[in-house]
C-alpha positions in Angstrom: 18.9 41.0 64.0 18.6 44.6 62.3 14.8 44.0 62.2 15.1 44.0 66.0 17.7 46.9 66.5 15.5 48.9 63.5 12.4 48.2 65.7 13.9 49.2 69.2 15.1 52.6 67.8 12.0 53.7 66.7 10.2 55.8 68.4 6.6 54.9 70.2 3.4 55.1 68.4 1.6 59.0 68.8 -1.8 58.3 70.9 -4.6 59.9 68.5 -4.2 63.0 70.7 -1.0 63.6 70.6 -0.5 63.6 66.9 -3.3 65.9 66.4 -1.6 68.0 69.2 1.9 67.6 66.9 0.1 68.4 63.7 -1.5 71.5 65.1 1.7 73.0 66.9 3.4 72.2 63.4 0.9 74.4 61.8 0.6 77.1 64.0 3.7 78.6 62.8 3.2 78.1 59.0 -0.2 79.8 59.7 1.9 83.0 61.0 3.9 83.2 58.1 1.1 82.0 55.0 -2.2 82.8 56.9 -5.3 80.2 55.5 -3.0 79.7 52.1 -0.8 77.8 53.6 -1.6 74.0 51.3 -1.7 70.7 53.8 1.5 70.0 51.5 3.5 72.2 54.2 1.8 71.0 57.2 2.6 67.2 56.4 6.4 68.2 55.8 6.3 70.3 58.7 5.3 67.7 61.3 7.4 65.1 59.6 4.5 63.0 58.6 2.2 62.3 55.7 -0.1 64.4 53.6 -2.4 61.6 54.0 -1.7 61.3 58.1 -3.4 65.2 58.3 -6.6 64.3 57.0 -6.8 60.7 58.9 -6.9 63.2 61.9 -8.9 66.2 60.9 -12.0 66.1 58.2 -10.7 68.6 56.7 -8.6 71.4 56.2 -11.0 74.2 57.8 -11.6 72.1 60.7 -7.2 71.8 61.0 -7.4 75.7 61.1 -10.5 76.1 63.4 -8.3 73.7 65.9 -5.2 76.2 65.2 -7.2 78.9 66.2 -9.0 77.3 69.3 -5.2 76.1 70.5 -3.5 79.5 70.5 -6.9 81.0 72.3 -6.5 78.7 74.9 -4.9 80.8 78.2 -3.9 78.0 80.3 -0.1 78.9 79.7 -0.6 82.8 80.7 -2.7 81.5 83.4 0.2 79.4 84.2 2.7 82.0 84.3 -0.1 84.7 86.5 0.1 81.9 89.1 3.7 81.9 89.1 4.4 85.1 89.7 5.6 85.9 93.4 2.9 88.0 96.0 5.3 88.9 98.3 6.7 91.5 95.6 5.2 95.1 95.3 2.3 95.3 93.2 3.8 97.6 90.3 6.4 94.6 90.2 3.6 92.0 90.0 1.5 94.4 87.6 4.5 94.6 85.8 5.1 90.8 85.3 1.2 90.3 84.3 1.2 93.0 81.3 4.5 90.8 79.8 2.7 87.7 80.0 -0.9 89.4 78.6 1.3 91.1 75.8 3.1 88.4 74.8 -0.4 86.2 74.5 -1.9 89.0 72.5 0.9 89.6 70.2 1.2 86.0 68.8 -3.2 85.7 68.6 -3.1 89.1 67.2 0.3 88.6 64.5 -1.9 85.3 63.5 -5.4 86.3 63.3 -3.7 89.1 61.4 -2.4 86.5 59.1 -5.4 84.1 58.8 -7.5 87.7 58.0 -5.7 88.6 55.6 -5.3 85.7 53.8 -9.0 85.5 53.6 -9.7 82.8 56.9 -13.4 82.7 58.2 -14.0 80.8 61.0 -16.5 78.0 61.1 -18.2 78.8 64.1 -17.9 82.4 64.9 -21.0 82.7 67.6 -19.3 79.5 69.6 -16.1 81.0 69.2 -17.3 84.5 70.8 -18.8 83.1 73.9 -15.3 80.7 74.4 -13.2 84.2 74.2 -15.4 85.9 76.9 -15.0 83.1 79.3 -11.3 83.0 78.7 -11.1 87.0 79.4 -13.2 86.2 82.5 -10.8 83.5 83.9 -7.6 85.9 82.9 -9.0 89.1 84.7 -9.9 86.7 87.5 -6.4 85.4 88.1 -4.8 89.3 87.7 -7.7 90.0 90.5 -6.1 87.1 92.1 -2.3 88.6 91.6 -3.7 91.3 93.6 -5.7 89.9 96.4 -3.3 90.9 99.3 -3.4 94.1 98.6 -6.6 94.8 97.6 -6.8 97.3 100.7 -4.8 99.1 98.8 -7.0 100.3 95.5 -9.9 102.6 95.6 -12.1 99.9 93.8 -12.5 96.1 94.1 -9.8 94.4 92.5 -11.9 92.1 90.0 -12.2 95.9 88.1 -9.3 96.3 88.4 -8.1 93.3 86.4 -10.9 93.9 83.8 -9.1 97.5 83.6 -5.6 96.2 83.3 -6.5 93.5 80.5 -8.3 96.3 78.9 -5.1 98.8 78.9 -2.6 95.8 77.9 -5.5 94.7 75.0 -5.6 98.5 73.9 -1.6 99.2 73.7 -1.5 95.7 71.9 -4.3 96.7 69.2 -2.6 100.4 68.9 1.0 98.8 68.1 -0.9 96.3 65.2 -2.7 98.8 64.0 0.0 102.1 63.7 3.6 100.2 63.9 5.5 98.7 66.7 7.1 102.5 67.7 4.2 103.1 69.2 3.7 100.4 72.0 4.0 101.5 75.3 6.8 99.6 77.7 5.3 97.4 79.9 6.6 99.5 83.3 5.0 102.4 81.5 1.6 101.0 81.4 1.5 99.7 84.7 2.8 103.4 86.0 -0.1 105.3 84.2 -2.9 102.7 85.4 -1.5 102.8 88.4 -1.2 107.1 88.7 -2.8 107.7 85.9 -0.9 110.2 82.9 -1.2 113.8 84.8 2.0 115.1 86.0 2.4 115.1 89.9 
C-alpha cells in the first residue's frame, strides 16, 4: 500500500528535452556567479539530480556550456514582449517599452559572457555562433521596425533603420555601463528622447 501512495506522489518522468531544458536553466545562473569554473558537482545539486544524470544528457561539459550560451542568446522572450507591447500608445511610450526589454536581454548575456570570459570560457563553435547572433539582431530590429509600422509616416527614414539605430543606441549604453560602472547608463526615457531629437538643446 505505501508502494502505491510512494508511486502516485511522484512526480512524471522528464521527456529527454525537458531535463536538458531543467539542467541548463539550473546552470545558467551558477554560470553568472562562477563563469566556466563552475564543476558539474554544482550543476547536479542545483537541478536536484545526479552528477551522473548531466553527462547522460550532454557529452560533455563544454557542450553543457555551449547549450548555456545558445539558450540565453535565444530572443524569442524579448521578441515576446516587442509583440506585446500596445500600438495604439505614442511612439516615445512604445520606444520606451522596447529599450527595457533590449536592456534587460543585454544585461543578463552581457553580466554572463562577462563571467564565462573571465573565467577563461571559449566557445566551441565561434564562426556558427557569429552567423546565429546576426540573424537574431535581424529578427529583433525587425520586430522594433514592426513596433513602429503605424507610424512610419512619421520618421524621416524607413523604419527598418530605424530599429537597426535603436538596437544600436540600447547595445551601446549597455556596453558603456559594463565597461565604465553602472553610474553611467543612460535611463531608458533618456535614450529614447535623444534618438528621437537627438542631444542639441532646442
Amino acid at each position: 500500500m505505501a508502494q502505491r501512495v510512494e508511486r502516485r506522489r511522484r512526480a512524471p518522468a522528464m521527456s529527454p528535452q525537458e531535463r536538458r531544458e531543467a539542467i541548463i536553466s539550473a546552470t545558467v545562473p551558477l554560470l553568472r556567479e562562477h563563469g566556466a569554473n563552475v564543476t558539474t558537482s554544482q550543476i547536479a545539486k542545483a537541478a536536484g539530480i545526479a552528477e551522473g544524470t548531466v553527462f547522460r544528457v550532454f557529452a560533455d561539459k563544454q557542450e553543457l556550456l555551449d547549450a548555456c550560451i545558445h539558450s540565453v542568446f535565444r530572443v524569442e522572450p524579448v521578441l515576446g514582449k516587442l509583440a506585446a507591447i500596445p500600438r495604439d500608445i505614442s511612439v516615445r511610450d512604445r520606444l520606451v517599452a522596447a529599450a527595457e526589454a533590449l536592456s534587460d536581454h543585454m544585461s543578463r548575456l552581457g553580466a554572463l559572457m562577462h563571467a564565462l570570459g573571465s573565467s577563461g570560457y571559449q566557445p566551441r563553435h565561434q564562426s556558427a555562433g557569429a552567423a546565429e547572433h546576426r540573424r537574431s539582431a535581424d529578427r529583433l530590429a525587425g520586430a522594433i521596425a514592426d513596433l513602429l509600422g503605424p507610424d512610419r509616416d512619421a520618421f524621416r527614414i524607413p523604419v527598418e533603420r530605424v530599429g537597426r539605430m535603436f538596437m544600436g543606441v540600447v547595445f551601446i549604453d549597455r556596453a558603456g555601463s559594463q565597461t565604465f560602472g553602472e553610474e553611467t547608463t543612460t535611463g531608458t526615457q533618456e535614450l529614447v528622447d535623444v534618438l528621437l531629437h537627438g542631444v542639441l538643446a532646442r
